[in-house]
C-alpha positions in Angstrom: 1.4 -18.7 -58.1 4.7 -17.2 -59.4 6.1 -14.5 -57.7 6.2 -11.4 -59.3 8.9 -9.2 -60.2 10.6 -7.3 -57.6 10.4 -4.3 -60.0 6.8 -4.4 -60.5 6.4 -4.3 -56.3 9.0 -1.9 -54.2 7.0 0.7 -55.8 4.1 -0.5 -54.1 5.7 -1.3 -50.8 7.3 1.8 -51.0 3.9 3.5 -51.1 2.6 1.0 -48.4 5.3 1.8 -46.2 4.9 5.4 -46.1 1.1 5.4 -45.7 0.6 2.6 -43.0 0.2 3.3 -39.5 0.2 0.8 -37.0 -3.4 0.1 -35.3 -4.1 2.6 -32.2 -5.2 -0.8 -30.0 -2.1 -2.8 -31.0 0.6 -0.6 -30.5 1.4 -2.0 -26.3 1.4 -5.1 -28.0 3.9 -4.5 -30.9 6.4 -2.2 -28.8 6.2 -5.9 -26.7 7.0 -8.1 -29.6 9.5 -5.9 -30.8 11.4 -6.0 -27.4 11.8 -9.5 -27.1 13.3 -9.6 -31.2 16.0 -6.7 -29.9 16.6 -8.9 -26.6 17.3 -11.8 -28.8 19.4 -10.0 -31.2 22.5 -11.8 -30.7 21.2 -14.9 -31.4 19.0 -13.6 -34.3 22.7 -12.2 -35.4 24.7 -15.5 -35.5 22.1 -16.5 -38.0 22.4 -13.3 -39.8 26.4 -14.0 -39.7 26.0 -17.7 -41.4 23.0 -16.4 -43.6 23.6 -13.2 -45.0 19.7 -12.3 -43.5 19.6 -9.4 -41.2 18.5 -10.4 -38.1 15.7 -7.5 -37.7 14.0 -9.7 -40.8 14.8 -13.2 -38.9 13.1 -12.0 -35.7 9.5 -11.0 -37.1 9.9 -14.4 -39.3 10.4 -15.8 -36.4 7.1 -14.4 -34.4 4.8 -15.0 -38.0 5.9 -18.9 -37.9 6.3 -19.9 -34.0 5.5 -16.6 -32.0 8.6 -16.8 -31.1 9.3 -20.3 -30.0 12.8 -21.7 -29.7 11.8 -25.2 -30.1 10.2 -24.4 -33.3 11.3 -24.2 -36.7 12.0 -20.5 -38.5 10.6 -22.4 -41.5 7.1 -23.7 -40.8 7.0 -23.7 -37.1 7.6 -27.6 -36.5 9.9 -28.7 -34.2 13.0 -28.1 -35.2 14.3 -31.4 -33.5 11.7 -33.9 -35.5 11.3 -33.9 -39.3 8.9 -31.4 -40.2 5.9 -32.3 -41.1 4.2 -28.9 -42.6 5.7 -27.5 -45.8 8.7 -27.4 -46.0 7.7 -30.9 -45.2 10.9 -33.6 -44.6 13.3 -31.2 -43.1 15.6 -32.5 -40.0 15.9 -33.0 -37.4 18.3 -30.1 -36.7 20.7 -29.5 -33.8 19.5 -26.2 -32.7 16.9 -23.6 -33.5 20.1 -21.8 -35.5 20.8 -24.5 -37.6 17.1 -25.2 -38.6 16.7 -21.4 -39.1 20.0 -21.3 -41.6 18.3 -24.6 -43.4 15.1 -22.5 -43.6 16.7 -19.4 -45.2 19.3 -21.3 -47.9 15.9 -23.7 -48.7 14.3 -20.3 -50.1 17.2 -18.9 -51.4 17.0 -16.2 -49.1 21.0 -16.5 -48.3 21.6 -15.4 -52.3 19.8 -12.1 -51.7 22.1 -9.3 -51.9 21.3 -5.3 -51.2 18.7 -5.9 -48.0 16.7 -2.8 -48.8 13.5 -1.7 -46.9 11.6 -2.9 -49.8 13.4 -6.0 -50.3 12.7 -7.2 -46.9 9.1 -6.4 -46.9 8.9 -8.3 -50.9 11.0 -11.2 -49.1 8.5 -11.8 -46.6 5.3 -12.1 -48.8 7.5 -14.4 -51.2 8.7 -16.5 -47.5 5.0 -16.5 -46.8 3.5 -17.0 -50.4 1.7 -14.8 -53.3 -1.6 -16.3 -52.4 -2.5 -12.3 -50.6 -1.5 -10.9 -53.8 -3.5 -13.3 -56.6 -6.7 -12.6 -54.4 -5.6 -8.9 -54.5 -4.7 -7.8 -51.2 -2.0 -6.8 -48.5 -0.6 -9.8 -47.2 -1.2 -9.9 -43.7 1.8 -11.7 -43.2 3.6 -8.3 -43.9 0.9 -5.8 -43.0 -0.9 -7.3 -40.0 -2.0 -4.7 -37.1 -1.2 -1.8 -39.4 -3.7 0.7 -41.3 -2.7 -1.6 -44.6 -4.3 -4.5 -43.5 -7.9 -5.5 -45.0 -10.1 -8.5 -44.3 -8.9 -11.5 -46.3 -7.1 -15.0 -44.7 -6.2 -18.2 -45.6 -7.9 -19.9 -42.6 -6.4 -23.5 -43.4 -3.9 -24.8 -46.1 -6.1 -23.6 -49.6 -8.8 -22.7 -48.0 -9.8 -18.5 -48.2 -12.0 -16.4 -46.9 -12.9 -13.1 -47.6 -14.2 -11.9 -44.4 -11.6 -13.7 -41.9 -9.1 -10.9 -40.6 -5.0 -12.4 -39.5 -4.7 -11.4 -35.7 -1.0 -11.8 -36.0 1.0 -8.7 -36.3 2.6 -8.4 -39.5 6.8 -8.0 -40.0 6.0 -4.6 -41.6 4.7 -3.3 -38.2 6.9 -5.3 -36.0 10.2 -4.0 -38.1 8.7 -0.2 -37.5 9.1 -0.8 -34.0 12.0 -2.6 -34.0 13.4 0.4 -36.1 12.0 2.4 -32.9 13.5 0.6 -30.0 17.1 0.0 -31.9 18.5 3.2 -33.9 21.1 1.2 -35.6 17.9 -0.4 -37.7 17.9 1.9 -40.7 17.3 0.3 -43.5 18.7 1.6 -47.1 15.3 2.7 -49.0 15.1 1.9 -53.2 15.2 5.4 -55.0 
């Protein structure tokens, strides 16, 4: 599926945004995640130097594809140092979890965007992650995961969908909320 128009969906992210809450029984667990991104913000930062990415929208990537796993790829979770066998499929071997990370973001153009606005990095996500939430008409979990916003609805293999399965992984959108939390200098611009 294409993805649609930026224009057509910080209005709705906006709205998102404002409404969700993040789930009463998940919050121990989000502050969590969100405190090993911000103790691995100066790594997360060298990519964000190369990449142009902030490294508050690197960090939850990074949990979504790997949990968080250094020897895994920012792209599809593969190893970083093998050729990647999920899609992106053929990528590497890489010297480091930064260079396979920078390979990730320039693959999906990601170093081109310009103006990393609150809405912009939620839209970026569901585009990293795919518009398949969005043609069958809900919140990506990807992006909304452990927050109010999230409904039933997963991809529980590669094209394969169900409408009762529910993502267990925290979504970016809650994970940046905390982040935004634990590290004050995290404000990001909001479209008007």
């Amino acid at each position: 599926m294409a993805a649609p128009k930026y224009g057509t969906k910080w209005p709705v992210y906006a709205k998102q945004w404002d409404a969700m809450t993040l789930l009463t029984g998940r919050v121990s667990e989000l502050r969590k995640i969100a405190k090993n991104i911000c103790d691995a913000k100066e790594r997360y930062q060298a990519i964000e130097k190369v990449s142009g990415v902030p490294w508050y929208w690197i960090g939850p990537t990074h949990v979504r594809e790997s949990d968080q796993n250094w020897a895994r790829s920012l792209a599809q979770g593969d190893r970083w140092d093998r050729v990647s066998v999920h899609v992106p499929a053929g990528r590497g071997p890489f010297a480091s979890f930064e260079a396979a990370a920078i390979d990730a973001l320039q693959l999906d153009g990601l170093t081109r965007v310009v103006d990393w606005r609150l809405e912009k990095l939620l839209y970026y996500w569901e585009t990293y992650n795919g518009w398949g939430y969005h043609a069958h008409g809900i919140p990506s979990p990807y992006v909304w995961g452990a927050t109010s916003i999230q409904v039933p609805g997963k991809y529980v293999a590669d094209n394969k969908w169900s409408s009762t399965a529910v993502d267990g992984q925290p979504g970016c959108a809650a994970m940046l909320k905390c982040i935004m939390d634990l590290d004050p200098s995290v404000k990001p611009v909001r479209e008007d």
